[in-house]
PDB file as gemmi writes it, atoms N, CA and C in Angstrom:
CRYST1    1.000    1.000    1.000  90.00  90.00  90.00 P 1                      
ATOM      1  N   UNK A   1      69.432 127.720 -54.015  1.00  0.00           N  
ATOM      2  CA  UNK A   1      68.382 126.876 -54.512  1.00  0.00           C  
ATOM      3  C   UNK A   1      67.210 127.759 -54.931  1.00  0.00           C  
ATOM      4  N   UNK A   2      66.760 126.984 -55.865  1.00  0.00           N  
ATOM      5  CA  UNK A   2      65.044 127.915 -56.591  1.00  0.00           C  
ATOM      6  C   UNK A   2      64.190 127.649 -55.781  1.00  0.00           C  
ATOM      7  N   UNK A   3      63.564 128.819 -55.384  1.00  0.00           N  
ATOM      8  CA  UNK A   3      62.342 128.347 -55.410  1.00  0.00           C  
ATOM      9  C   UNK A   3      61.138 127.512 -55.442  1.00  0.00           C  
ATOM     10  N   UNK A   4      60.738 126.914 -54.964  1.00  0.00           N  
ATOM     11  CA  UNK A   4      59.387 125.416 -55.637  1.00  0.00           C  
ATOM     12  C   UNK A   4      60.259 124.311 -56.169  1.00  0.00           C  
ATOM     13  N   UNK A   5      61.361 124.266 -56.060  1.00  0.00           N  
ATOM     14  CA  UNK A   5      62.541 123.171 -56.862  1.00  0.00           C  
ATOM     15  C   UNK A   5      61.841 121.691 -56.056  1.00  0.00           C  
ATOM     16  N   UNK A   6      61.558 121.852 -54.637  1.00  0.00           N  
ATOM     17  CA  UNK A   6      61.461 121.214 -53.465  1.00  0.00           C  
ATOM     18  C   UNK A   6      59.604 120.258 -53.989  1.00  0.00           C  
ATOM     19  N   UNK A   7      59.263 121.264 -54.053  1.00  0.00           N  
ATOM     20  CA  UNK A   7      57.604 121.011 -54.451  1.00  0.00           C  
ATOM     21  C   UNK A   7      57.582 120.429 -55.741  1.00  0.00           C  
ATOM     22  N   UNK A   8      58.227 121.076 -57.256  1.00  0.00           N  
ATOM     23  CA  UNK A   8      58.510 120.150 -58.049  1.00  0.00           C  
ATOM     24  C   UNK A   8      59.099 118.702 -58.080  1.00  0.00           C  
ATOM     25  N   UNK A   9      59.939 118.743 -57.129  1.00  0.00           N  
ATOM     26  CA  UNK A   9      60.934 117.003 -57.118  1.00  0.00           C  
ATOM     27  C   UNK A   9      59.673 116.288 -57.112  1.00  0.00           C  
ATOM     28  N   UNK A  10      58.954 116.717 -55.283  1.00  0.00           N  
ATOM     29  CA  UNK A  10      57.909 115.794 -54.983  1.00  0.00           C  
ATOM     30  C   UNK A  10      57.033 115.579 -55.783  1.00  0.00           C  
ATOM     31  N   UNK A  11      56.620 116.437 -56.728  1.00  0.00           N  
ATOM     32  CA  UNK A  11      55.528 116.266 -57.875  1.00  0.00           C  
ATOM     33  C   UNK A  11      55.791 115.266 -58.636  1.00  0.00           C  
ATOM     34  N   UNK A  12      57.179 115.081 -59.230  1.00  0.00           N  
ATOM     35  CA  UNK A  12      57.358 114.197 -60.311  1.00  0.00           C  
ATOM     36  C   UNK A  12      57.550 113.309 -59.330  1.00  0.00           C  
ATOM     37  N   UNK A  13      58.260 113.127 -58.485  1.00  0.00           N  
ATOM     38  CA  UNK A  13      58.529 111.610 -57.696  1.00  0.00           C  
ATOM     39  C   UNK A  13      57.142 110.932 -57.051  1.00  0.00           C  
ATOM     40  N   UNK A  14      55.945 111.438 -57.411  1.00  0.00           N  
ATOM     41  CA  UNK A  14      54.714 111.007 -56.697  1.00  0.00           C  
ATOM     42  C   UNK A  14      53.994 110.675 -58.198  1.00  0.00           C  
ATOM     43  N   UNK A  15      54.343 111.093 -59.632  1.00  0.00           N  
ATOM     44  CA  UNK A  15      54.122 110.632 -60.724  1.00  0.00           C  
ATOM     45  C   UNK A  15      54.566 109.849 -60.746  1.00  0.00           C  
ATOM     46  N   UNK A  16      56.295 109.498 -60.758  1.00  0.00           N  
ATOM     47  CA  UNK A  16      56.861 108.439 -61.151  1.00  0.00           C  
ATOM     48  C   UNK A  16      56.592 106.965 -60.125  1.00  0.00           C  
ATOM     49  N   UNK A  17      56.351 107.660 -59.315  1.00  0.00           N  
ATOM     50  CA  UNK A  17      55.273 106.577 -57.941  1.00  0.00           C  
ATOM     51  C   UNK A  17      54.270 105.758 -59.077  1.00  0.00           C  
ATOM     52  N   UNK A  18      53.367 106.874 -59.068  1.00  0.00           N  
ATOM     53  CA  UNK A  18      52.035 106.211 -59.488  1.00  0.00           C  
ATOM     54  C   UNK A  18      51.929 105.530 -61.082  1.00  0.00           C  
ATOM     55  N   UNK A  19      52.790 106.195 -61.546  1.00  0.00           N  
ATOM     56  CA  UNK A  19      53.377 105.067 -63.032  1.00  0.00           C  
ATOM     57  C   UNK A  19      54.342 103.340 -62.763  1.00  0.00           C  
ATOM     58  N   UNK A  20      54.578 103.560 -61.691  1.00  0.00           N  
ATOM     59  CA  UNK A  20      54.998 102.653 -61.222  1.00  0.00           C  
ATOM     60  C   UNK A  20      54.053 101.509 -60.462  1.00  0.00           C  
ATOM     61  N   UNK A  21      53.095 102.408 -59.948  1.00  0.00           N  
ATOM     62  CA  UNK A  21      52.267 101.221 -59.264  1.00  0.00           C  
ATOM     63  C   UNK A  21      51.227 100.661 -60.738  1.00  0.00           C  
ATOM     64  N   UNK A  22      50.967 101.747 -61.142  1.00  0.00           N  
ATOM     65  CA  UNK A  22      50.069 101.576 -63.081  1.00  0.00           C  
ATOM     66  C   UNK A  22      50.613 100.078 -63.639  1.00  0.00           C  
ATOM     67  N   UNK A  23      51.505 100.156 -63.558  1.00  0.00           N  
ATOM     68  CA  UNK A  23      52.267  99.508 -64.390  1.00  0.00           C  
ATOM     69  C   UNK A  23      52.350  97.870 -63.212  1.00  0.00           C  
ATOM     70  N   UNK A  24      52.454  98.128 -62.347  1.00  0.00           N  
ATOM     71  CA  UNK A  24      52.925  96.908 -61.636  1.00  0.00           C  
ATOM     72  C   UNK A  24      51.427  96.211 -61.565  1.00  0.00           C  
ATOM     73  N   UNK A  25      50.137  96.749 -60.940  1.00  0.00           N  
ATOM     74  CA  UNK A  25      49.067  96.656 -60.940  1.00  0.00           C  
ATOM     75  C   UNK A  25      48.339  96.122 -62.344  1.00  0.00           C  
ATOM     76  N   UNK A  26      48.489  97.007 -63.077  1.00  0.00           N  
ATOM     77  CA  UNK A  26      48.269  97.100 -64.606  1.00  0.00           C  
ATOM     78  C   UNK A  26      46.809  97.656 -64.405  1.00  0.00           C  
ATOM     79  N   UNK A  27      47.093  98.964 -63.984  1.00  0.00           N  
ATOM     80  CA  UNK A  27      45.606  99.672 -63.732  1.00  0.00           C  
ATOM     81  C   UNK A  27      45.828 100.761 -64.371  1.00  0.00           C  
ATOM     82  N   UNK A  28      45.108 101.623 -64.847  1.00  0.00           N  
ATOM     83  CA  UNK A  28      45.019 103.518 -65.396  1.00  0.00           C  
ATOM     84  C   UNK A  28      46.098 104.503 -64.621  1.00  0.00           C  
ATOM     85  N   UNK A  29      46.804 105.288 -65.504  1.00  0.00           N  
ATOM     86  CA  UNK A  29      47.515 106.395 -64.389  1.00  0.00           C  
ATOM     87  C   UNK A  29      46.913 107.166 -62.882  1.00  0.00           C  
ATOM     88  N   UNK A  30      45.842 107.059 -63.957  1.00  0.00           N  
ATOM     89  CA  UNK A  30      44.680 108.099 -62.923  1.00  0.00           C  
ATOM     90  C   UNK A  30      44.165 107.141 -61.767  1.00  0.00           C  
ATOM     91  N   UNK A  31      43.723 105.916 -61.788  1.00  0.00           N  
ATOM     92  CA  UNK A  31      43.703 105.243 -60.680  1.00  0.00           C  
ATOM     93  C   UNK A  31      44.994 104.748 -59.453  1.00  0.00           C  
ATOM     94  N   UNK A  32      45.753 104.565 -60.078  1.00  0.00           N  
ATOM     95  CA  UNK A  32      47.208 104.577 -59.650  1.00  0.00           C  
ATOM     96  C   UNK A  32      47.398 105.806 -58.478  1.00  0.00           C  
ATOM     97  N   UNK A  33      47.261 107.182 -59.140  1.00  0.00           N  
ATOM     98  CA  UNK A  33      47.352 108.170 -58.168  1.00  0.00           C  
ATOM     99  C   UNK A  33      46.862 108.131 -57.327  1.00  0.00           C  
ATOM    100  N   UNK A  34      45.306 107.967 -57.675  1.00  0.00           N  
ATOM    101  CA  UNK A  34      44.204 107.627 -56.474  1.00  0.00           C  
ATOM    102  C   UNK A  34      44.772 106.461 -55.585  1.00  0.00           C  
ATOM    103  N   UNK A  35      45.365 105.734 -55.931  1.00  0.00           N  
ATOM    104  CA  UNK A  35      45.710 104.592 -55.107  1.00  0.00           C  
ATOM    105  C   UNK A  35      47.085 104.845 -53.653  1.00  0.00           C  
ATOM    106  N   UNK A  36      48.015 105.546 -55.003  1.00  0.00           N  
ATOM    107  CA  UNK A  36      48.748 105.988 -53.953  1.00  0.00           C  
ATOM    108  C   UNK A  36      48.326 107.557 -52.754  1.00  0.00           C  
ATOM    109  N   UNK A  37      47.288 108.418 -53.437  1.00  0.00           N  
ATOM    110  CA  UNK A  37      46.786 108.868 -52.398  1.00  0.00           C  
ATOM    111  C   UNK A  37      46.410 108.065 -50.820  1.00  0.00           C  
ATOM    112  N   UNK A  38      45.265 107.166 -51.670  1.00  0.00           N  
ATOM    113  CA  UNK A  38      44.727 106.187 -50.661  1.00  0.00           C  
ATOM    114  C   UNK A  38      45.653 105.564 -49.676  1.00  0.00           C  
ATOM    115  N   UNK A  39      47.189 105.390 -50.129  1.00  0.00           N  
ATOM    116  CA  UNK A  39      47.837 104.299 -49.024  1.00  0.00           C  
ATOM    117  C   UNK A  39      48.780 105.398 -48.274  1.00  0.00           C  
ATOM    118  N   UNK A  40      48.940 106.619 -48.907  1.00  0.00           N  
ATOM    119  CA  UNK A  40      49.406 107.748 -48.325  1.00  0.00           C  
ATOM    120  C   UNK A  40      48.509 108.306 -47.093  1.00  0.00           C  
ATOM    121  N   UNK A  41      47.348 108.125 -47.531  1.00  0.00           N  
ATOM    122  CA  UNK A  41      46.355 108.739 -46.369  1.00  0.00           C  
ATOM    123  C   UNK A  41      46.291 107.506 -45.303  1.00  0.00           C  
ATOM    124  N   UNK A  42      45.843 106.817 -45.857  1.00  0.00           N  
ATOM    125  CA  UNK A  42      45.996 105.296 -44.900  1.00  0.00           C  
ATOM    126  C   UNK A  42      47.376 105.319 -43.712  1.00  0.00           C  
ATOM    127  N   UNK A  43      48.413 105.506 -44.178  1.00  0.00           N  
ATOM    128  CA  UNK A  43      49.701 105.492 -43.316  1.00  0.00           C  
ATOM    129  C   UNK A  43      49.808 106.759 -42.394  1.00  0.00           C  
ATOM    130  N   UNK A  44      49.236 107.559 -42.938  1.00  0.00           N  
ATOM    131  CA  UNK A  44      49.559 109.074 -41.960  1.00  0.00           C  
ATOM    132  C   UNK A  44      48.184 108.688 -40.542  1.00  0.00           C  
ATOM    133  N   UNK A  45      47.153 107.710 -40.983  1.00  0.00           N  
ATOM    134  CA  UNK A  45      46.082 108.117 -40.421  1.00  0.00           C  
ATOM    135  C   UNK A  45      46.386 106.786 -39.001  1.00  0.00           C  
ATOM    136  N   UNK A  46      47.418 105.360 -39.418  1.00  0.00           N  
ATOM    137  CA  UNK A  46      47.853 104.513 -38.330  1.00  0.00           C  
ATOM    138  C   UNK A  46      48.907 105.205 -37.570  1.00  0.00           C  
ATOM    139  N   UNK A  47      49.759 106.127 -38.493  1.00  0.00           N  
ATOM    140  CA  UNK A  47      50.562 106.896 -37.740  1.00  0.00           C  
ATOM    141  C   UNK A  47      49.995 108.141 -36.519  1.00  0.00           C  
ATOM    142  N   UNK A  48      48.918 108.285 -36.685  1.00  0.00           N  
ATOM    143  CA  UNK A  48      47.706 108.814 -35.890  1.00  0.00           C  
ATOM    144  C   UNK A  48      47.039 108.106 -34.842  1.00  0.00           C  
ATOM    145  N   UNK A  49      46.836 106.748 -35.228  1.00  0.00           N  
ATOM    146  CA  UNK A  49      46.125 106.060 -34.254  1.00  0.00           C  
ATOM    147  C   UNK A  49      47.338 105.441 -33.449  1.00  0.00           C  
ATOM    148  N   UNK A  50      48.994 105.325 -33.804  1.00  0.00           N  
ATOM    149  CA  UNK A  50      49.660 104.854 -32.852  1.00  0.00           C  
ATOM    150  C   UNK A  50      49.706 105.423 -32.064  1.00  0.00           C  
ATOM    151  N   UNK A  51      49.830 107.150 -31.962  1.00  0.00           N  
ATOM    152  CA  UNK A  51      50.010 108.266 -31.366  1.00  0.00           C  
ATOM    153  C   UNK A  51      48.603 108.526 -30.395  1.00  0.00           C  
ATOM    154  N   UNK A  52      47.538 107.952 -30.921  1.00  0.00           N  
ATOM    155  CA  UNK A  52      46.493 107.862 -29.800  1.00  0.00           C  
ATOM    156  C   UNK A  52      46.652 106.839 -28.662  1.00  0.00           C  
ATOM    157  N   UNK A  53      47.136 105.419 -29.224  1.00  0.00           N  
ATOM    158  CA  UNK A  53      47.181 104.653 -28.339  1.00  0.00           C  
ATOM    159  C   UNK A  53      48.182 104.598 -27.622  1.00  0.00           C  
ATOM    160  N   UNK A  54      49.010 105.073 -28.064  1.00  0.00           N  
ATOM    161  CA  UNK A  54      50.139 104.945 -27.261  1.00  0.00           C  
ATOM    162  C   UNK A  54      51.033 106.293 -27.246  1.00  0.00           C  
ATOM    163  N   UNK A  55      50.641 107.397 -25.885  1.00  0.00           N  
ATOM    164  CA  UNK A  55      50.819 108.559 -25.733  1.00  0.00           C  
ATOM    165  C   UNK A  55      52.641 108.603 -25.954  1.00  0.00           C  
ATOM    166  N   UNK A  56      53.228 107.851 -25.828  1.00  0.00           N  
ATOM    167  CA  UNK A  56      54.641 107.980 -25.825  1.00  0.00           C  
ATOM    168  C   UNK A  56      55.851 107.332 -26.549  1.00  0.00           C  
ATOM    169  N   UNK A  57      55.022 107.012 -28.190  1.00  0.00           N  
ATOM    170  CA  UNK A  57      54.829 106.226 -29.205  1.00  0.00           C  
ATOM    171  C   UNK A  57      56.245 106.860 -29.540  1.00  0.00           C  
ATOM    172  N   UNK A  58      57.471 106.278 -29.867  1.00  0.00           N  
ATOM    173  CA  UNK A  58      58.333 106.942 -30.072  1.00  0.00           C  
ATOM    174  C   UNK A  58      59.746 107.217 -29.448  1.00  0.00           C  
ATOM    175  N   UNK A  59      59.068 107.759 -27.676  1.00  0.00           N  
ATOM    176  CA  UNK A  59      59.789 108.616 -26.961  1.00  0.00           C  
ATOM    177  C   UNK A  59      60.335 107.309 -26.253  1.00  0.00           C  
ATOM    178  N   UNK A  60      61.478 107.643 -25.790  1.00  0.00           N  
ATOM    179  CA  UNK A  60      62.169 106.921 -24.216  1.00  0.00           C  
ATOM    180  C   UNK A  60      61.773 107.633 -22.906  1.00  0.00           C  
ATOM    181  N   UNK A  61      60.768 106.704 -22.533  1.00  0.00           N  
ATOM    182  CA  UNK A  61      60.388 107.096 -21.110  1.00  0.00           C  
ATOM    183  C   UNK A  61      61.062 106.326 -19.810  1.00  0.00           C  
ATOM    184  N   UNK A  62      61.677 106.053 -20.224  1.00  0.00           N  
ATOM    185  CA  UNK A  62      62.552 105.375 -19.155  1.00  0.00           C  
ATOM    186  C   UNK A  62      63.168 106.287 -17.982  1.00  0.00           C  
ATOM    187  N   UNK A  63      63.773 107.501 -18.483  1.00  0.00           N  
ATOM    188  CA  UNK A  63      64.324 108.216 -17.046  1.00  0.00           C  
ATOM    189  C   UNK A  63      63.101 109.160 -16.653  1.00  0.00           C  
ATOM    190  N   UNK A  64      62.220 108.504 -16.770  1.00  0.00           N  
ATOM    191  CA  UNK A  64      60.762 109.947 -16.501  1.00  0.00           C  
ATOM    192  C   UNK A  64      61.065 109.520 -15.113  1.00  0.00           C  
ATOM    193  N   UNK A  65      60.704 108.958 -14.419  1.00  0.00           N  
ATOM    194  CA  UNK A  65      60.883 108.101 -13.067  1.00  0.00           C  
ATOM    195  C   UNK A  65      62.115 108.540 -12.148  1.00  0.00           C  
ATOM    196  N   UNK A  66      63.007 108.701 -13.022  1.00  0.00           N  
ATOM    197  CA  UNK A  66      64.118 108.652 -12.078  1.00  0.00           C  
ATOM    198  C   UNK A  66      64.041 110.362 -12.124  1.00  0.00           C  
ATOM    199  N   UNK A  67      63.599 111.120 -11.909  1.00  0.00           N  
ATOM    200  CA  UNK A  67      63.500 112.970 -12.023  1.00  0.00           C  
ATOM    201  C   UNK A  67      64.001 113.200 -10.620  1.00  0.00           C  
ATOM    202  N   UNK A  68      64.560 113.861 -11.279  1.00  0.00           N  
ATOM    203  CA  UNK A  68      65.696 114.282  -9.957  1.00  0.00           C  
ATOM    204  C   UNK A  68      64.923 115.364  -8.692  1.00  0.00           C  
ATOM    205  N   UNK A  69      63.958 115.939  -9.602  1.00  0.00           N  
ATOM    206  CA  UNK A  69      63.214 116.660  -8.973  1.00  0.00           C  
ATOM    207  C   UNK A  69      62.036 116.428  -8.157  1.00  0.00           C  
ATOM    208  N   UNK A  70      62.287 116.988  -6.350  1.00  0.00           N  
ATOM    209  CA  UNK A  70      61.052 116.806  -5.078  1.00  0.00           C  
ATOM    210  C   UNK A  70      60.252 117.726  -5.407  1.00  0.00           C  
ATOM    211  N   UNK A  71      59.374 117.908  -5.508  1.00  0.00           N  
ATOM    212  CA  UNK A  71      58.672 119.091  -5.174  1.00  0.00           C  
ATOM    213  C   UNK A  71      58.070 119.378  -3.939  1.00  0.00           C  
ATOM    214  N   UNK A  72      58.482 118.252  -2.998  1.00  0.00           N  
ATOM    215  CA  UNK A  72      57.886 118.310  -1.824  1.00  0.00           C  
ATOM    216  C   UNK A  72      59.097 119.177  -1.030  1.00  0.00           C  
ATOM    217  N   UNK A  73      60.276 118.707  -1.132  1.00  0.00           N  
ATOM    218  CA  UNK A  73      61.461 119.516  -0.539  1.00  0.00           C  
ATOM    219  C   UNK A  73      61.572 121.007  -0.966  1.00  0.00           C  
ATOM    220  N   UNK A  74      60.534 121.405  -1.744  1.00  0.00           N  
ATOM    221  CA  UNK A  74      60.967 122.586  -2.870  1.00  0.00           C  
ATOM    222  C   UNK A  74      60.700 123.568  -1.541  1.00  0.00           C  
ATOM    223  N   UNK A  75      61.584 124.517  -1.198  1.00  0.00           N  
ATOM    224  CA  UNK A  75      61.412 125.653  -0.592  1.00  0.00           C  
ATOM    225  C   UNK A  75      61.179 126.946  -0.894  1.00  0.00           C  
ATOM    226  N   UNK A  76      60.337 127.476  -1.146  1.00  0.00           N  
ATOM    227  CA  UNK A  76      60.859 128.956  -1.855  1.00  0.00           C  
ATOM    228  C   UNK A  76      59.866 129.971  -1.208  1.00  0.00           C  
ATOM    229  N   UNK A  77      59.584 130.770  -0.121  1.00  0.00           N  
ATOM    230  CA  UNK A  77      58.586 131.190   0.116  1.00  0.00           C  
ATOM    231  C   UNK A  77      58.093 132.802  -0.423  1.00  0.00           C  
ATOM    232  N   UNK A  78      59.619 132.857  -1.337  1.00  0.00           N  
ATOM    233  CA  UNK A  78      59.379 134.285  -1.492  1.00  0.00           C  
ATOM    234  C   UNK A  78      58.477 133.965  -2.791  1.00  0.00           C  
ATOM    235  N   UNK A  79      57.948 132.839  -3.024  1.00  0.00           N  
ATOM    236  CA  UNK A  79      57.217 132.674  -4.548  1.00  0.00           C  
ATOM    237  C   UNK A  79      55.687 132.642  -4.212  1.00  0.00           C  
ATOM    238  N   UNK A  80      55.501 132.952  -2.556  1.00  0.00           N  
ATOM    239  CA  UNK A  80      54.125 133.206  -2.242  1.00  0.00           C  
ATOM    240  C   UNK A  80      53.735 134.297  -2.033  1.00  0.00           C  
ATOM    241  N   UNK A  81      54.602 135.002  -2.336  1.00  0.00           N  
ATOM    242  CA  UNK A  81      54.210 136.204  -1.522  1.00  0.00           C  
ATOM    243  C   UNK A  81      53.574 137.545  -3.096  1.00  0.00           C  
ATOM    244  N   UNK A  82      52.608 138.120  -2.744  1.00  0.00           N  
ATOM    245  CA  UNK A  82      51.386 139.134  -3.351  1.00  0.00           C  
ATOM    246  C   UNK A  82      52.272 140.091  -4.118  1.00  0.00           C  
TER     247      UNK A  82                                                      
END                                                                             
């Protein structure tokens, strides 16, 4: 694969985005972009605030609980020593 091939796709597929919203809207190219900036930034920024509110937004916390591991039983005394 080339080089920037990756960065080009996204370029045109974020044009052909915003000609698409132009057109559906019936607004300017140039506002269009701006628009889809705007709902691009908008989504990364709830995807932010889920991740604030909810530390484990995502994850299965279900076997956190069941940890197999005591630390109270933990023996090791050679891990005190100078």
């Amino acid at each position: 694969m080339m080089p920037g091939l990756t960065a080009q796709g996204r370029k045109w597929r974020r044009a052909r985005q915003a000609m698409e919203i132009a057109l559906r809207e019936n607004i300017t190219p140039t506002e269009a972009k701006h628009e889809l900036r705007r709902r691009r930034r908008d989504s990364r920024k709830a995807r932010q605030q889920d991740r604030i509110d909810n530390p484990a937004f995502g994850q299965d916390v279900s076997a956190v609980d069941q940890c197999g591991t005591r630390f109270d039983d933990f023996n090791a005394p050679w891990m005190l020593r100078d």
